[in-house]
NUMARPA-153033 format. One record per atom (N, C-alpha, C): residue in one letter; x, y, z. Coordinates in steps of 0.05 Angstrom, whole numbers, padded with zeros to 5 digits, always signed. Example, Ala and Ser with C-alpha at 12.3 -4.5 7.8 and 13.67 -1.06 7.14 Angstrom:
# residues 2
A+00264-00114+00156
A+00246-00090+00156
A+00264-00066+00156
S+00257-00045+00142
S+00273-00021+00143
S+00258+00001+00157
***
This chain:
# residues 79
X+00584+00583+00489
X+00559+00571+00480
X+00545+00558+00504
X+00515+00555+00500
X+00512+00549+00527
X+00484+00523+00512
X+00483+00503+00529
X+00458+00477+00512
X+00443+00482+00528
X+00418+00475+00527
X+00399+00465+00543
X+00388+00431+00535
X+00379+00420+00544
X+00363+00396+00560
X+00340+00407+00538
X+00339+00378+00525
X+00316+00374+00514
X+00293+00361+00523
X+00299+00343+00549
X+00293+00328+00556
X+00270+00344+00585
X+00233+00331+00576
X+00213+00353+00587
X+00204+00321+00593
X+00198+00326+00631
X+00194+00308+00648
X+00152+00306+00639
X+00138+00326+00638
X+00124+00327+00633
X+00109+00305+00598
X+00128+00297+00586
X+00119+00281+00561
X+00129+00259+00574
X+00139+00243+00594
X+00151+00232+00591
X+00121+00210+00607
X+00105+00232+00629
X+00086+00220+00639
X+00053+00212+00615
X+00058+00225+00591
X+00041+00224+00568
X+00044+00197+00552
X+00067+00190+00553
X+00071+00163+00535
X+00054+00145+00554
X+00046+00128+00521
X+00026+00104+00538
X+00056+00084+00549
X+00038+00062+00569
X+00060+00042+00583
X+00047+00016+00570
X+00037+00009+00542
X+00033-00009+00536
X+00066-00017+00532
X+00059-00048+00525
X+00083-00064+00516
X+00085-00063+00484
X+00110-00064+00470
X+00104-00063+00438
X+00087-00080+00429
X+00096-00100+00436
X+00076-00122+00422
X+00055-00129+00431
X+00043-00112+00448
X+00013-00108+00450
X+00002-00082+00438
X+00017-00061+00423
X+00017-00043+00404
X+00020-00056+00373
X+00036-00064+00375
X+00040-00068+00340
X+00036-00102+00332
X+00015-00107+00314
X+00006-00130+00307
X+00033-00153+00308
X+00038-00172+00319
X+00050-00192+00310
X+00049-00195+00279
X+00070-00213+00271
X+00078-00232+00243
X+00052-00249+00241
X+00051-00264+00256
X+00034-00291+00257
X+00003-00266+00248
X-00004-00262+00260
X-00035-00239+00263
X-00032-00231+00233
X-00011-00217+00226
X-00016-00211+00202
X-00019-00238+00174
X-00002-00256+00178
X+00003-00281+00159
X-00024-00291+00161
X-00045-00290+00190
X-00069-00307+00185
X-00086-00294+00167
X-00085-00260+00172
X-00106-00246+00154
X-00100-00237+00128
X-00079-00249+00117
X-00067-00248+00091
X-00080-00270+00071
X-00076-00293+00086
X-00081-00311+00078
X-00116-00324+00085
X-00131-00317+00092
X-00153-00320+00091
X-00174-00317+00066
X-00155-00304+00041
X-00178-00310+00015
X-00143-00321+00002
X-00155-00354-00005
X-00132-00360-00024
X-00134-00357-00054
X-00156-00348-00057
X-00147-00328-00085
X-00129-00314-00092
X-00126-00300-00083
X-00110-00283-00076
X-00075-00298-00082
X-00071-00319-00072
X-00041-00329-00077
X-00050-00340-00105
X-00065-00351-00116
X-00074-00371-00139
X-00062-00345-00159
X-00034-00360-00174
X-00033-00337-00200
X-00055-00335-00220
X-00065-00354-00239
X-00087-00349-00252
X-00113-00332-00238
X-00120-00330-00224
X-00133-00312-00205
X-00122-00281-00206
X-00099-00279-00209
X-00084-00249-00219
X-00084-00243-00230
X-00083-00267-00258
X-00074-00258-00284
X-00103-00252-00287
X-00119-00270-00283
X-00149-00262-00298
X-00148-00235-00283
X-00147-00218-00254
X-00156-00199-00259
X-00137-00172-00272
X-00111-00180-00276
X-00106-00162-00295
X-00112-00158-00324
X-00118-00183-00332
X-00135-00187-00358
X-00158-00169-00359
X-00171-00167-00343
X-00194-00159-00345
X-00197-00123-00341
X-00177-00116-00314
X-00174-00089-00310
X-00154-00084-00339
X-00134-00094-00356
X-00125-00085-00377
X-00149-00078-00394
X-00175-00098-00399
X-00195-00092-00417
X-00210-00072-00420
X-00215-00074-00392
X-00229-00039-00381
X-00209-00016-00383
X-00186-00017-00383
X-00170+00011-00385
X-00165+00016-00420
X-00175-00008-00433
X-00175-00009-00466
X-00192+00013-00474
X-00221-00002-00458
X-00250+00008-00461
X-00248+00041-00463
X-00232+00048-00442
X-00238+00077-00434
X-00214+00093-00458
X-00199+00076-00463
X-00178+00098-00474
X-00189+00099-00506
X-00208+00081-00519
X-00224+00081-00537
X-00249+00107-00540
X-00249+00108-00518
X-00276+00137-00508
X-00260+00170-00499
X-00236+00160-00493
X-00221+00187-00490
X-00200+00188-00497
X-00192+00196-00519
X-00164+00210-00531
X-00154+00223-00517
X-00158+00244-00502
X-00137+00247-00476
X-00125+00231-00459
X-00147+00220-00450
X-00133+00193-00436
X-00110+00171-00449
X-00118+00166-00472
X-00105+00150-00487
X-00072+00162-00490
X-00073+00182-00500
X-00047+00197-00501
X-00033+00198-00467
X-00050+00201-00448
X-00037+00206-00424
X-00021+00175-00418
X-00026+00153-00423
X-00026+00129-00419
X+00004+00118-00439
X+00008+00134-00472
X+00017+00139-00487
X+00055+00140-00472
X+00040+00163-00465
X+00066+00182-00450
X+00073+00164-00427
X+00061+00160-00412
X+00068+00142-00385
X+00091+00114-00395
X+00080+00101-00412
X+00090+00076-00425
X+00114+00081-00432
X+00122+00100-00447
X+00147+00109-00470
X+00159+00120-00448
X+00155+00132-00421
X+00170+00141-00399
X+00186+00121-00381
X+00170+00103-00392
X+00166+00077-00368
X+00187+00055-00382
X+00197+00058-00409
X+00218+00045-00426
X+00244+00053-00417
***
């Protein structure tokens, strides 16, 4: 059996020479822009909008019997 070398000097001059962490966002960077709408952590702030997107997905399954049944099936899957 005979291997060859995977290893091509030519990609090796393609990689960038940044540093990682001048590539990939820090912790801190991401925690500030997480947290800049505190709605968002506020639970009543969630609940109201699941309240509300549950109402609207009421609305629609009232206007489409297909839909309604598709929704049907999902739930009883989901038990």
């Amino acid at each position: 059996m005979v291997f060859s070398s995977c290893h091509d000097d030519s990609l090796t001059s393609r990689v960038s020479e940044k540093k990682p962490e001048d590539v990939l966002p820090s912790t801190k960077k991401i925690e500030e822009k997480t947290s800049d709408n505190p709605s968002d952590s506020d639970d009543t702030a969630l609940i109201t909008r699941v309240s509300i997107y549950g109402s609207q997905l009421e609305g629609l399954m009232r206007k489409d019997p297909a839909l309604r049944r598709i929704i049907e099936i999902l739930e009883s899957t989901e038990r």
